[in-house]
N, C-alpha and C positions, 0 to 999 in steps of 0.2 A: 301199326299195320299188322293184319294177321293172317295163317294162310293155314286153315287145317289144323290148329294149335300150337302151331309156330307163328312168332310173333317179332315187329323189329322194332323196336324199343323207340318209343320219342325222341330218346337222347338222340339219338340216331339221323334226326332229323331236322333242318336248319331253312328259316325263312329270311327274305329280307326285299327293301323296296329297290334295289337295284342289282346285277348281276354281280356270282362270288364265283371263287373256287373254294368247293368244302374245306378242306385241310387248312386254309389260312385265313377263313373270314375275319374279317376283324367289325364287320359291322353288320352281320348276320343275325337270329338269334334263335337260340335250339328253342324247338317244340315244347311245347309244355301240356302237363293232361286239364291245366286249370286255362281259365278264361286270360286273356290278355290282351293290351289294347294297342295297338297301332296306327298313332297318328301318321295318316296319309293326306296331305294338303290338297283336296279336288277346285278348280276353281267352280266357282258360281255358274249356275246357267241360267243363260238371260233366255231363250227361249225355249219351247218345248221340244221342238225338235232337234235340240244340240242334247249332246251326252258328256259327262265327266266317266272320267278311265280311267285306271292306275294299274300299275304291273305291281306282282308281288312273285319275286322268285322263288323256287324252293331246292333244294337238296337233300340226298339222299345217300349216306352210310349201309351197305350192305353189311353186316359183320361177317368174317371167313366162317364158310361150317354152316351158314346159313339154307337150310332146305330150300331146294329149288320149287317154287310154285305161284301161285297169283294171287300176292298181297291187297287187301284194300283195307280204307280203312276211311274215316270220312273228317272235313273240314269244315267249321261253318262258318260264316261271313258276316257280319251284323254292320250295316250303316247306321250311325250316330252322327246326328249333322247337328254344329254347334252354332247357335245365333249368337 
């Protein structure tokens, strides 16, 4: 995430497929700047008009000292469906 040339580190940052609290995830997994894959089990859709959905939660680490401003920074999502 960056704001002006201030920046909050990956490290900083933690996903996962059900709800945590930062400090003690244990089944979380911090941000990384590479590619990574997360198996998310959607079931099948028998018709067109049904949808598959999955939550992915995330968290966030402020480090103290951290310049106040409006971070972004971007995610991207890639579907892989295995036959």
């Amino acid at each position: 995430l960056v704001s002006a040339g201030n920046s909050i580190d990956v490290a900083n940052q933690k996903y996962s497929t059900s709800t945590f609290t930062f400090s003690s995830c244990t089944t979380c997994t911090t941000l990384s700047t590479v590619s990574t894959t997360v198996n998310i089990n959607l079931g099948k859709n028998t018709a067109s008009t049904t949808s598959a959905a999955s939550s992915t939660y995330w968290g966030l680490s402020v480090p103290n000292g951290s310049p106040v401003g409006t971070y972004t920074g971007t995610t991207t999502f890639l579907g892989i469906t295995n036959q």
